[in-house]
C-alpha angles and dihedrals in degrees: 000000000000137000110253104167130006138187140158087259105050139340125226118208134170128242134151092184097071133092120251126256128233106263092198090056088065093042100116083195090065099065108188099048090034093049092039080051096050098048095053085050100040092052088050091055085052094058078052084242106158110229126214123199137195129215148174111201141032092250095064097036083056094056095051102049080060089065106035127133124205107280100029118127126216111211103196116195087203109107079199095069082163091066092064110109118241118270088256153326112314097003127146100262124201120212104252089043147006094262131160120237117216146164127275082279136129114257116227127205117224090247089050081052093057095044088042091054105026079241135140126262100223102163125353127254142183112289095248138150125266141263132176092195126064094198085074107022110132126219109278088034125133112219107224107198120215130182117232137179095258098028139021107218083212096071084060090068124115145119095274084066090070097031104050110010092046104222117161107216142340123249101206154076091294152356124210117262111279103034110146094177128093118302134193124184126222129179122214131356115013092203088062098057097046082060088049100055085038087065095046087054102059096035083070097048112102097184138074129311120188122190115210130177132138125155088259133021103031098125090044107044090042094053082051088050090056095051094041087055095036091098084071100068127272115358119198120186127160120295127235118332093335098138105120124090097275088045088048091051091042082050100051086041089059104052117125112236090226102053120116094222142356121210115203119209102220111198130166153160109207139020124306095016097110091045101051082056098044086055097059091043101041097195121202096201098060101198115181110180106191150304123256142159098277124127091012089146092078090023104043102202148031094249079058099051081054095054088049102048084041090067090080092070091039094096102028114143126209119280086036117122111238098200101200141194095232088184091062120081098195091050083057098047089064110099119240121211114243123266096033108112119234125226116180122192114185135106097277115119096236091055122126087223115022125199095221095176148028128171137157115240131172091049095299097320101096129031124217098230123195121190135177124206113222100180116122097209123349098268090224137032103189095147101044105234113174109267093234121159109267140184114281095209132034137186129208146157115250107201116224134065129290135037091247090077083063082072099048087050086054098052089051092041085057088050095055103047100045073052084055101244108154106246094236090065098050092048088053091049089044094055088061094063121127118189111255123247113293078357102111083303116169114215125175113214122217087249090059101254109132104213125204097216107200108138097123081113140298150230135183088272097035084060102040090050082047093048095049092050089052100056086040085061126102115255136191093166128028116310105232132209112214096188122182122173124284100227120204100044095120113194094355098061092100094056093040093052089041081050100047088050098057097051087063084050093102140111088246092058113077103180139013115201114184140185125186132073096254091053098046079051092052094047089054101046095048092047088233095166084061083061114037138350113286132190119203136195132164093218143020108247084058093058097046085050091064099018084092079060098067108039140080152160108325096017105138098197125193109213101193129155136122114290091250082066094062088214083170080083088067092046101050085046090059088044095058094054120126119192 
């Protein structure tokens, strides 16, 4: 019996030494027998139990697709397994079967939907993952509509969703006439019920959860977490820039059930954010960064951002890891409930995992990184792992711009061994790190100019830590400065742009181009066009239309801003020169 075809969602595989099934068991029109059928089913996928099914048709093998949970295998008698039909209208096809192609993400059944939500079953659809935007939403996706303040995901609903967008069914309080797909009900707010599915889903989840959240570094340092923990088995964490409360819940609803571990990535703005979330995704590895001067408009001071970040040990119970920046004073200032067990990385001498070196190497592009394990014993072995000697110390190359990613490797580094992951190992994993996309991502345009494409969003150390890795870069032409305003400083926007600017006000940076009314008043205040060559725009579109201007072979160029600023225009106009 060999495997033919294989998703999250089913497997096909091919016998001729195996009994039939009873197609009518399987018949959803025929409701006893169908729902009898899907309960027992349906109990046996909770005792995460996988299932395995055989068939002798196409027909059968199709309902049951539309029924499928992840981990269910589909045995199919026919010897033509291309002859059986796709799992439904406009769906990715391979080319042995009409299969559905989806992301690392957990595949729910319609009757797992309704339990999940408390919600109604009014017409089946295809077991498939789950997406709150329909701008993004993948074939073999369920729409789950939420209602927000500015938009009502309801009002997205038609039958092009279905047609030409492919998705399989809607979770929420209607659907438009017309609308053949699966379809849930849900009274009341949807948002609700996203959180509340959020919540059954990781009441379900037996593995690790690890909270993350800081003012910079979260995408990074949780992309390094993953690879440091990767030698355990599969390793899920939140995808993209999903770290609000509706991408926390879409991340705690994707998790595969048999991943080892999940990181959630925590973010906020005000005030009870991070520990509503925290709330929905109980972690039990509790991992706070850093605090820094981001989102000070709604929190109005640094002692604030700490309060706020701090929510996410508020409600730690024992047993549970705090990972903690042991270089920070305000991290430290942040109480810690008793019987949680604390593990600090930094430089500091008294650190569990010390960062002992940082240098730049390859001309600024890689960092030697050596890092040293104080940890008597791991504090905890859930997964196991021999408890063999191992180095106490280890060195690697972490691959990327700028010294401040040694700390980030630290902090993951902390996280996998009070996991009890050998050091060894994690160095190994950590050495295959790639920045991730606007993220300090080098890219080398076909003109010759190497562009530091950081432009996901900014704040005054987020800049300083990118200005100082582009002067510490290798250069054969100018080093340029692509500067767009940091949003949500409140009062203290004036001194963080004035700051900013002096930092570029050096002999290794050739040009400063900037776009943003506070940095256009900055500018202007500090005289900066008296000290180096500066180029200004109001907005951003102006600046990508001349940015091509300035630039040539051997230019290395940092595009930085907030993410309100869309800085990505400027670097796909510099990608699109031609010299």
């Amino acid at each position: 019996m060999g495997s033919l075809s294989w998703t999250f969602g089913f497997t096909v595989l091919q016998s001729k030494m195996l009994c039939y099934s009873n197609k009518d068991s399987l018949n959803p029109k025929s409701n006893k027998s169908f729902c009898r059928f899907e309960k027992l089913r349906h109990k046996a996928h909770r005792q995460a139990n996988p299932s395995y099914y055989l068939f002798s048709d196409s027909r059968t093998i199709r309902s049951f697709i539309a029924h499928s949970y992840a981990g269910d295998a589909v045995i199919s008698e026919s010897p033509n397994v291309e002859a059986i039909p796709t799992a439904g209208p406009g769906l990715a096809s391979s080319e042995s079967f009409g299969t559905r192609i989806f992301r690392d993400e957990y595949l729910w059944s319609a009757f797992e939907i309704a339990e999940a939500v408390g919600g109604e079953v009014v017409r089946w659809g295809l077991a498939g993952t789950i997406s709150t935007d329909t701008r993004t939403l993948l074939p073999g996706q369920w729409f789950f509509a939420i209602s927000g303040k500015n938009s009502d995901g309801h009002d997205y609903v038609d039958e092009a969703l279905a047609g030409e967008k492919g998705c399989v069914g809607v979770i929420g309080n209607r659907v438009c006439r017309g609308w053949e797909n699966g379809f849930i009900k849900v009274d009341g707010d949807t948002i609700a019920a996203l959180e509340k599915m959020a919540k059954f889903s990781r009441n379900r989840f037996h593995g690790i959860v690890v909270g993350l959240t800081g003012s910079v570094g979260k995408t990074t340092t949780r992309t390094m977490i993953a690879l440091a923990l990767g030698s355990l088995g599969r390793i899920y964490q939140t995808h993209g820039n999903h770290n609000a409360m509706v991408g926390v819940a879409l991340t705690l609803i994707g998790i595969p059930l048999d991943a080892k571990a999940a990181i959630v990535e925590l973010g906020m703005n005000r005030m009870g954010e991070i520990l509503a979330e925290a709330r929905i995704c109980c972690p039990s590895v509790r991992v706070i960064l850093n605090v820094g001067p981001c989102h000070l408009e709604y929190l109005h001071g640094l002692e604030n951002v700490a309060k706020a970040k701090g929510e996410l040990l508020a409600e730690a119970k024992p047993g549970d890891i705090c990972v903690l920046n042991g270089d920070d004073p305000l991290v430290l200032s942040i109480p810690i409930p008793p019987g949680t067990r604390k593990v600090l990385f930094g430089r500091g001498v008294g650190c569990d995992v010390r960062l002992l070196l940082a240098e730049n190497i390859d001309g600024g592009r890689a960092i030697r990184v050596i890092i040293e394990n104080n940890m008597p014993t791991s504090i905890t072995n859930r997964f196991k792992i021999a408890d063999k000697r191992t180095p106490k110390m280890v060195e690697f190359k972490l691959h990327g711009p700028g010294l401040h990613q040694a700390m980030n490797a630290c902090a993951a580094t902390a996280v996998a061994v009070s996991l009890g992951v050998p050091l060894p190992q994690i160095a190994e994993s950590l050495s295959r790190f790639r920045p991730a996309p606007m993220r300090s991502q080098m890219l080398l345009t076909r003109s010759g100019i190497t562009v530091i494409n950081d432009a996901y969003n900014a704040s005054p150390p987020s800049m300083a830590a990118a200005i100082e890795s582009l002067k510490n870069l290798d250069c054969t032409g100018k080093r340029v400065c692509v500067l767009g305003d940091m949003l949500e400083l409140g009062v203290t926007e004036a001194a963080a742009h004035e700051l900013v600017l002096d930092l570029c006000c050096c002999d290794s940076i050739g040009l400063i181009m900037l776009v943003g009314e506070r940095f256009l008043v900055a500018a202007e205040k500090l005289k900066l066009m008296e000290k180096i060559d500066v180029v200004c725009s109001s907005d951003v579109e102006s600046l990508a239309a001349k940015v091509r201007e300035f630039l040539g072979l051997g230019d290395v160029v940092l595009v930085k801003g907030s993410r309100g600023m869309e800085m990505g225009k400027v670097v796909s106009a510099i990608n699109d020169c031609k010299y």
